[in-house]
C-alpha positions as CSV (number, residue, x, y, z in Angstrom):
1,X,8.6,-4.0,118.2
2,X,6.0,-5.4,120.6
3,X,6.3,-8.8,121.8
4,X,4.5,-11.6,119.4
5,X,1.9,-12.3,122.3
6,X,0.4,-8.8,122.4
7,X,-1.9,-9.8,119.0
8,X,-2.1,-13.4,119.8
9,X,-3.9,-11.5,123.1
10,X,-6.0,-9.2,121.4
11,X,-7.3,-11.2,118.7
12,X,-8.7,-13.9,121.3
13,X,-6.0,-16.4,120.7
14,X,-4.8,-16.5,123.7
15,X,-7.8,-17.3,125.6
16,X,-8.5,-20.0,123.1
17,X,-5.0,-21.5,123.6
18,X,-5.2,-21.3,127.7
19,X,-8.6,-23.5,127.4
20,X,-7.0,-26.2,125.1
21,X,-4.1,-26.0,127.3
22,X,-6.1,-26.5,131.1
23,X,-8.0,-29.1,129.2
24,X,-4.3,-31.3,128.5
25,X,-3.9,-30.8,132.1
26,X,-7.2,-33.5,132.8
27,X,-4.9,-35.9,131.1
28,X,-1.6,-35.0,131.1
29,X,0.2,-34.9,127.4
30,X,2.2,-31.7,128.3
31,X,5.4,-33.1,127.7
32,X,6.7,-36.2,125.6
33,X,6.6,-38.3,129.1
34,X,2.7,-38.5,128.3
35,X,1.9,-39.2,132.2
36,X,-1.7,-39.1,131.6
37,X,-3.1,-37.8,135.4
38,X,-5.5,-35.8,136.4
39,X,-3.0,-32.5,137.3
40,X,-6.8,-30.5,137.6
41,X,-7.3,-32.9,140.1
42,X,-4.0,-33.0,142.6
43,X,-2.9,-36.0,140.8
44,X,0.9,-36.1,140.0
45,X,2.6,-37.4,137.3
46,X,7.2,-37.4,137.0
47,X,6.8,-33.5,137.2
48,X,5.5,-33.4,140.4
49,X,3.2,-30.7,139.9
50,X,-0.6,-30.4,139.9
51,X,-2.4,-27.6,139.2
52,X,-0.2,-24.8,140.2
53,X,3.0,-24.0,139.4
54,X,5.4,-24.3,141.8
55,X,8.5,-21.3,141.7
56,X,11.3,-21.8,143.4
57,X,13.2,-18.4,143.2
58,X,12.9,-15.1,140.3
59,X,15.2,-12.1,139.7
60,X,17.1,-10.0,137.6
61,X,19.5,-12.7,136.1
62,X,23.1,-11.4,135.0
63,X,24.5,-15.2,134.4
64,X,22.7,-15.7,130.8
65,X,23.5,-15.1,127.5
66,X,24.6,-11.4,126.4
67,X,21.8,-10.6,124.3
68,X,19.5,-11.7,126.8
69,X,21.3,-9.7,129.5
70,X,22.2,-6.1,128.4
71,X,22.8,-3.9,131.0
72,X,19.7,-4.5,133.0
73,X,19.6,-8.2,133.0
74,X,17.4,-11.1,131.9
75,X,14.3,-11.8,134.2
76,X,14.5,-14.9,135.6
77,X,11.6,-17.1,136.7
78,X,12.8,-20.6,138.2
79,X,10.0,-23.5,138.1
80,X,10.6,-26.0,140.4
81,X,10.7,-29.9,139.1
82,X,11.6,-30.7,135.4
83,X,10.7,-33.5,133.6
84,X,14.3,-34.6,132.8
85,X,16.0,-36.3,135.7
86,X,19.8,-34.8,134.8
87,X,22.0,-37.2,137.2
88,X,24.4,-33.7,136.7
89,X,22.0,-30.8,137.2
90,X,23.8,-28.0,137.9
91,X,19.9,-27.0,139.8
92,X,19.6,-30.5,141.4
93,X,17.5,-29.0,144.5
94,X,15.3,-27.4,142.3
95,X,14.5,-29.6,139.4
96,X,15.3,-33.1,141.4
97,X,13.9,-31.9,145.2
98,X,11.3,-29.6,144.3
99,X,12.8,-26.4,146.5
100,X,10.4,-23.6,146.0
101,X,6.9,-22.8,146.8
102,X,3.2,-23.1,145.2
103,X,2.1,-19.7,143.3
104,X,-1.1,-18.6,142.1
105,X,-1.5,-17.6,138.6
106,X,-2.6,-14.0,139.8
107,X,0.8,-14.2,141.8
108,X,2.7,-15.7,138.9
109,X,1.5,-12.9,136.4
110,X,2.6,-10.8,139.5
111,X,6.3,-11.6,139.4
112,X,6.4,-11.1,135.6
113,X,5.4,-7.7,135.7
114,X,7.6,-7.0,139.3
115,X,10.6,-7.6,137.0
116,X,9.6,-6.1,134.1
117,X,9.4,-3.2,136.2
118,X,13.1,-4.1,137.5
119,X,14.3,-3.1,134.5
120,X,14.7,-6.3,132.8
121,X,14.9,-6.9,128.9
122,X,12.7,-10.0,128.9
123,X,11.3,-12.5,131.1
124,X,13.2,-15.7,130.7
125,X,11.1,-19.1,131.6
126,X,13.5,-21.2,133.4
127,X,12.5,-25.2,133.0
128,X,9.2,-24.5,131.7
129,X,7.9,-27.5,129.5
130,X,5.8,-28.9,132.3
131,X,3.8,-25.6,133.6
132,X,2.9,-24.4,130.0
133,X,-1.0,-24.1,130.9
134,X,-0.1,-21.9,133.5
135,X,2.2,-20.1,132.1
136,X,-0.2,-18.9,129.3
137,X,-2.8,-18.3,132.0
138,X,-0.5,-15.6,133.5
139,X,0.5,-14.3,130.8
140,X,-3.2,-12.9,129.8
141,X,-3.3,-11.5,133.6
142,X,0.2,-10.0,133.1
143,X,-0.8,-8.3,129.5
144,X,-4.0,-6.6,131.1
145,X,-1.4,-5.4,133.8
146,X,1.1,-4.0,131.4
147,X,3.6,-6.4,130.2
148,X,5.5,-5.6,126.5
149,X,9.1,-7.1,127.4
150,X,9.7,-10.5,125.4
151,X,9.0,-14.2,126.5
152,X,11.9,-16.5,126.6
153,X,11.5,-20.3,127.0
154,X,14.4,-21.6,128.7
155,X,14.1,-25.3,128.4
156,X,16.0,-28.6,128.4
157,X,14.7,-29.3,125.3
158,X,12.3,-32.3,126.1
159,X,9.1,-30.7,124.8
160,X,6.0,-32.0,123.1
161,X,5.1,-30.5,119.8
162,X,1.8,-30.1,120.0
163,X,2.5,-28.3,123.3
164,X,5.2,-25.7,121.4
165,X,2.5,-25.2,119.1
166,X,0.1,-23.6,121.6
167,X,2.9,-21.3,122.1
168,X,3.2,-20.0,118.1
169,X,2.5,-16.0,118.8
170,X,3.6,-16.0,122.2
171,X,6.7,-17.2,122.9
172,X,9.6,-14.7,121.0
173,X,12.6,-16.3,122.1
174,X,13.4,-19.7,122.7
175,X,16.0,-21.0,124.2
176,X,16.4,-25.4,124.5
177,X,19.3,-27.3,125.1
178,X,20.5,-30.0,123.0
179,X,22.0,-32.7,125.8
180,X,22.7,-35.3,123.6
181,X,22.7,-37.2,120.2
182,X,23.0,-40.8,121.3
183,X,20.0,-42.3,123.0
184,X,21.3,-44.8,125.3
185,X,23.4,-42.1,126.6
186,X,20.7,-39.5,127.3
187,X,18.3,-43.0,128.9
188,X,21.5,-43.4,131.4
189,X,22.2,-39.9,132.3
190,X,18.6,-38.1,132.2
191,X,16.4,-41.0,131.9
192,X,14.5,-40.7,128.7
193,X,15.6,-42.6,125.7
194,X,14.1,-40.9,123.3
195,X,15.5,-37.4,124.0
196,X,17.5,-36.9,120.5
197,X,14.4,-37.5,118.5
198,X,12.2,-34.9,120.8
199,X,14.8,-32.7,120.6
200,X,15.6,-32.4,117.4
201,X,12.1,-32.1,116.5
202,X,11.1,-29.3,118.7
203,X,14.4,-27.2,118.1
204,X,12.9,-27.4,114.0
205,X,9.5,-26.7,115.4
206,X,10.8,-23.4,117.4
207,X,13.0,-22.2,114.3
208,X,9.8,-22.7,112.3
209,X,8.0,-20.0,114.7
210,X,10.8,-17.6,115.5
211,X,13.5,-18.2,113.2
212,X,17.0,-17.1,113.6
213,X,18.1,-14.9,116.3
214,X,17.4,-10.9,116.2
215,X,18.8,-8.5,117.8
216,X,18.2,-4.8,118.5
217,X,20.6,-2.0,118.0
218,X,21.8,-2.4,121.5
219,X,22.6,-6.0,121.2
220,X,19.6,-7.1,122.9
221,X,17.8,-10.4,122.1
222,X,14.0,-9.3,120.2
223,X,13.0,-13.1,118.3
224,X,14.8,-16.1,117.5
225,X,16.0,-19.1,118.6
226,X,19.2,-19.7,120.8
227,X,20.5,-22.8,121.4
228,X,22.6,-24.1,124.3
229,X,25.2,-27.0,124.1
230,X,26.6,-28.2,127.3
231,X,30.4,-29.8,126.4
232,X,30.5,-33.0,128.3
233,X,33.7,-35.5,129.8
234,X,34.7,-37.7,127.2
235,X,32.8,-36.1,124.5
236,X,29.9,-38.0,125.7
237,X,27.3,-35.2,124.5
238,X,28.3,-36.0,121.2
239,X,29.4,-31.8,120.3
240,X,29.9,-32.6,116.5
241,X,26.8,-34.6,115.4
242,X,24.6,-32.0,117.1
243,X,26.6,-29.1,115.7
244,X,26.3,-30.5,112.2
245,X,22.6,-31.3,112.9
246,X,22.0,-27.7,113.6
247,X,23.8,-25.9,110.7
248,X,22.4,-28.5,108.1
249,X,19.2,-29.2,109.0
250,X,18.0,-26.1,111.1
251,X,20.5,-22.8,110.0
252,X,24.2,-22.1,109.9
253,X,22.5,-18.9,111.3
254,X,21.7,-20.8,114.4
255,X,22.8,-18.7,117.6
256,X,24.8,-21.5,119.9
257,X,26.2,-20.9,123.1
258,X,28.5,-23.4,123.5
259,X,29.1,-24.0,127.7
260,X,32.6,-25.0,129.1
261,X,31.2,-24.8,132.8
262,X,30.4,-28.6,133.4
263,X,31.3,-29.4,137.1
264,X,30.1,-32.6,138.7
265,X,26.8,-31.5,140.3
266,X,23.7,-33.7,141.5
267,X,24.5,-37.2,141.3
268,X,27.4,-37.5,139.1
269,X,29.9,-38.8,141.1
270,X,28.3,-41.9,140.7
271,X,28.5,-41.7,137.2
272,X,32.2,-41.7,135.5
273,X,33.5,-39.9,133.4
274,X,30.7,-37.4,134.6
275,X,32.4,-37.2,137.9
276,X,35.1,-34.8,137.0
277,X,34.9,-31.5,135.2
278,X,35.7,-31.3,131.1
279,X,38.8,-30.0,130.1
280,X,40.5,-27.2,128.3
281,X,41.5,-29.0,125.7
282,X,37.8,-30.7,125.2
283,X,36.2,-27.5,125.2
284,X,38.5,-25.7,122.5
285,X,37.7,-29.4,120.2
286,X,33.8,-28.4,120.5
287,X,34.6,-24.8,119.3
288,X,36.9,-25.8,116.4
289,X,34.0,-28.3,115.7
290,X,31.7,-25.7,115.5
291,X,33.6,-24.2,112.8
292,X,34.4,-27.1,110.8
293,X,30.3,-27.7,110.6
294,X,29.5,-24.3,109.6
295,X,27.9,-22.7,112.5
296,X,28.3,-18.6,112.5
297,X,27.0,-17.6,115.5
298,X,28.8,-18.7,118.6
299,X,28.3,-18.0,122.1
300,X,31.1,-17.1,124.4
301,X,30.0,-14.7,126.6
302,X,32.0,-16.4,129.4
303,X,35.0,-17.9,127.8
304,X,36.9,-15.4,130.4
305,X,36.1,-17.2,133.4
306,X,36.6,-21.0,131.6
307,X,40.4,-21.1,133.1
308,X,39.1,-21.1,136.0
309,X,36.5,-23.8,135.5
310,X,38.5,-26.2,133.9
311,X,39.6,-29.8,135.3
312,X,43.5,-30.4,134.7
């Protein structure tokens, strides 16, 4: 099975899709933030970044999910800056400080195919929603070059439909978390109110395009959507109105890793009950929640190392 952006390539698509996409860039509406500079021109809008995409690290990642892993690993490409401002990010020098360096698109399609030829199953997108332009740009490079291994888009979730759109036929596996279901809660602790309603439209709008999760007869991730819940202090992430939400209104089917491995990271010391990590008996609620709402498919790939992650 070749990767969904092979056709989109050959037909022309692609190059279509890279011109409305550069052209978004002379007004920026890449994201739901809407910022509205000239990113073509070195302005900068909350993202930070202007033309080029700015990378702070890639490898061969062995920390993801199982069917994006296998034996040879998940190819991780880490974009500096995010347009969620996570007072907890576990990444808080990347997506808050900006570590990491400009990189050319020639260079970008450059690392794709370096770890394709590492061996990796896939190459997995890591806080993409603001450097989608560029993205598709290196692709097309990358494709003339040799790539076949699947795209994944690892995202916080805070993406613009019309943006996820331009990625129909390219993007195989997507992969957004869903933070939160109450607004004022994901205002105070990432800074945009209106993440639950972005959200939940872009996780339908990726299960539109890919559908449920596929795997190969090794276990390995081909299409389909996965879905990451991060179990927060004090229930505050709201576990069983987004469980429910996802097995009612986008598929029981829905693949879910459900994460145990909050620590206070970032800024959330400042920020009780975020200042201490979740514990045991909060993360086994979110999994009997799970259940109780109908989803199938659950994610615990690291459950074995929870003990050791959990507050008292």
């Amino acid at each position: 099975m070749f990767p969904s952006y092979i056709e989109t390539y050959k037909s022309g698509e692609l190059e279509k899709r890279i011109e409305i996409a550069y052209n978004i860039l002379k007004s920026c509406t890449i994201c739901p933030l809407n910022c509205k500079v000239n990113r073509l021109k070195g302005q900068l809008g909350a993202c930070k970044t202007g033309e080029l995409p700015i990378v702070s690290d890639y490898m061969p990642h062995f920390g993801e999910e199982a069917p994006l892993v296998g034996e040879s690993g998940s190819g991780a490409i880490f974009f500096s800056y995010c347009n969620l401002r996570c007072v907890f990010c576990q990444t808080y020098e990347i997506s808050h400080l900006g570590h990491g360096m400009p990189v050319s698109i020639k260079e970008l399609a450059g690392i794709m195919i370096t770890l394709q030829k590492e061996g990796c199953h896939n190459i997995n997108l890591i806080t993409p929603s603001h450097v989608v332009p560029q993205i598709l740009a290196a692709l097309a490079l990358a494709i003339e070059d040799g790539l076949n291994i699947p795209l994944v888009y690892n995202t916080g979730g805070y993406d613009s439909i019309d943006t996820l759109r331009l990625l129909e036929g390219v993007i195989d596996i997507y992969m957004p978390d869903f933070k939160y279901w109450d607004e004022k809660i994901a205002e105070r602790f990432s800074k945009v109110k209106d993440y639950p309603r972005v959200v939940k439209a872009a996780i339908k709008e990726m299960h539109r395009q890919v559908g449920d999760l596929i795997l190969d007869e090794r276990g390995i991730a081909k299409r389909g959507l996965i879905v990451r819940h991060l179990v927060l202090p004090d229930g505050l992430a709201g576990t069983r109105d987004v469980l429910r939400f996802l097995a009612k209104e986008v598929s029981p089917h829905t693949y879910v890793n459900i994460m145990g491995h909050y620590r206070p990271c970032g800024e959330a010391q400042k920020y009780p009950p975020l200042n201490r990590r979740i514990k045991k008996i909060e993360y086994e609620e979110a999994i009997r929640i799970a259940r109780e709402e109908g989803i199938s498919r659950i994610d615990q790939t690291h459950t074995h190392l929870y003990p050791m992650i959990f507050g008292e």
